[in-house]
C-alpha positions, 0 to 999 in steps of 0.5 A: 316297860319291863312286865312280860304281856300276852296277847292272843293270836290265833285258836288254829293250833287248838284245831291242828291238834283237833286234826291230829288227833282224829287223823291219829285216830282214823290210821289205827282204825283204818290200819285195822281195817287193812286186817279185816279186808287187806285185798281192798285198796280202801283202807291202804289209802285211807291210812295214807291220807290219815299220816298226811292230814296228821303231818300237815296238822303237826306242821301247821300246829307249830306254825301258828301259835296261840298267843304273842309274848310280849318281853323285855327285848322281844315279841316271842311267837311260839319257839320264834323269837322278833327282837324290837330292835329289828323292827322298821315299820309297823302296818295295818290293814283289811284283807277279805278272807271271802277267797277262802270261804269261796273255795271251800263252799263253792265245791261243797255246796253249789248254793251256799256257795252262791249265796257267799259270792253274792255277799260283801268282801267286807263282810269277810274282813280280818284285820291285819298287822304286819311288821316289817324287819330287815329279814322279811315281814311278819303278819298276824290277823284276827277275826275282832279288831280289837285284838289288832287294836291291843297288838298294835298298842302293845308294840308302840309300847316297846317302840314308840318312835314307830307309828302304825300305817295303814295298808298291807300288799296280802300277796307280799311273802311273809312270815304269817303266825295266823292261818291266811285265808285264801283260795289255797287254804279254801281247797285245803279246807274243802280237802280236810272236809272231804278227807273227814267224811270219806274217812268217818263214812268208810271206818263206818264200814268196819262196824257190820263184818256179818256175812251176806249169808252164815256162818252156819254151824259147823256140827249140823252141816257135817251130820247132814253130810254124813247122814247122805253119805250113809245112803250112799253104801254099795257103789262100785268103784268110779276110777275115771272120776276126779275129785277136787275141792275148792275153798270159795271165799264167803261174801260179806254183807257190804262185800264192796267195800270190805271184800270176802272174810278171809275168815270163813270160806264155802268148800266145795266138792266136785266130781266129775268124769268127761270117759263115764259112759252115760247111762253109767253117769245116769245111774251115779246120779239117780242114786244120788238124787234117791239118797238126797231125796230129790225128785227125778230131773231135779238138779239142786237140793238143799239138803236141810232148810236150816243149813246150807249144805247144797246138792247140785246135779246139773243136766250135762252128759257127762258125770258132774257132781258138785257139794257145798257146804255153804260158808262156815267158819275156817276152822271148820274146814278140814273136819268137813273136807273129811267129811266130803272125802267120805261122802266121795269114797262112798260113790265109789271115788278116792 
């Protein structure tokens, strides 16, 4: 027979591609997560195992080809081509493909892992053809065995002097162009399955970036802070005491996961002098208190129920002043840092 015939092999490669893509998928995801929390390890990670996935399912898409090619001279399998001439022998047989459903189930879930194990081994049969040529064998398997049946036919067809035999050795390397559903490919399966629903649950992730607390306005914070500072007129200078500002980065609402926002940052000013007499430091901060309208003693205030913008006088001996101005965006940041610079000189501290 000279007619070229086709006849299924396999639907893997439609679910490599499947793979690919969603692999491809969650890099550019995950690799855009690298952007929003680059201090965590997660995303990194994640896109690792994101170009593995997508160069396994590459490499098994072109190993298994949907379909056989049955030509004048050949069987074409994909981009591999099986002269009739080579083949010897042509044997058929059942092999169990419950290995692979154990491997993965039994990890996955105890009980339906359970349940399998206590099942037939034939009630998990593919059926197998394998030809044998003087380079090594080649296999194919299906789910139906009349697909086995129409394969089989269609090389007697092309070699008539070879009868089919039954029995295959499944451990016998060979040339498979259907996936072999082992213990190996039950743990590879088991690890696609845990790669899917790692990587879906921590892309999800990306989705909430607000923030555990803010940003809040950046206009009313430097009013509040100006409006204190505008209480604070007439203080002598307080040479001894050190100035310093820290940039506290801003938690997110899942900070576990994402980390802090390196978009938005809580400043913070710290005055402080360990040579101040005490009754001296008592005074600066008995005017403090007064301006920020605190209670004697007290020694926190938010200075606006609306903002964030915190006064904070612990009782230590020594001067300690600290303000913040709760997270706000960073692009706020010098104009508040001004802002504090002049709440700072006018206590008498440059």
């Amino acid at each position: 027979m000279s007619e070229t015939r086709v006849l299924p092999l396999s639907r893997a490669r439609r679910w490599t591609w499947v793979v690919l893509a969603v692999a491809l998928a969650f890099t550019a995801w995950h690799g855009y997560g690298i952007t929003v929390a680059p201090e965590r390890p997660f995303f990194w990670i994640g896109v690792g195992f994101d170009v593995l996935v997508a160069v396994v399912a590459w490499l098994m898409g072109r190993a298994w080809p949907p379909e056989a090619e049955f030509g004048p001279d050949a069987i074409v399998f994909g981009g591999s081509r099986l002269p009739y001439a080579e083949i010897t022998e042509v044997r058929r047989g059942a092999v169990s493909a419950k290995p692979f459903w154990l491997a993965f189930w039994l990890p996955t879930s105890l009980l339906i892992g359970l349940i399998v194990a206590l099942r037939s081994s034939s009630e998990f049969d593919r059926e197998v053809v394998e030809l044998r040529t003087g380079g090594g064998r080649v296999r194919a398997r299906w789910r139906d065995f009349r697909a086995a049946d129409a394969f089989v036919t269609a090389v007697h067809e092309k070699r008539p002097d070879l009868e089919a035999g039954y029995g295959v050795v499944p451990d016998a390397f060979a040339r498979d162009y259907s996936p072999r559903l082992g213990v190996g490919g039950g743990f590879l399966a088991f690890g696609l399955g845990l790669w899917l629903f790692l990587g879906g649950w921590f892309g999800l992730q990306l989705l909430d970036q607000s923030l555990y607390r803010g940003p809040f306005p950046a206009a009313p914070t430097g009013a509040a802070i100006q409006d204190l500072t505008a209480g604070l007129s007439g203080f002598a200078p307080l040479p001894d005491v050190t100035r310093d500002f820290t940039e506290w980065p801003c938690d997110r609402t899942n900070d576990l996961i994402l980390g802090p926002d390196p978009d938005a940052a809580d400043l913070h000013l710290k005055l402080e002098s360990r040579t101040l007499p005490e009754a001296a430091a008592g005074a600066v901060e008995d005017r403090l208190r007064q301006a920020a309208g605190m209670d004697p003693g007290q020694y926190l205030e938010r200075y606006d129920l609306d903002l964030d913008f915190e006064v904070d006088i612990p009782e230590v001996d020594d001067l300690y002043v600290e303000f913040s101005t709760g997270c706000v965006t960073g692009d706020a940041v010098p104009g508040l840092r001004d802002d504090l610079t002049k709440l700072a000189a006018a206590m008498g501290v440059r």
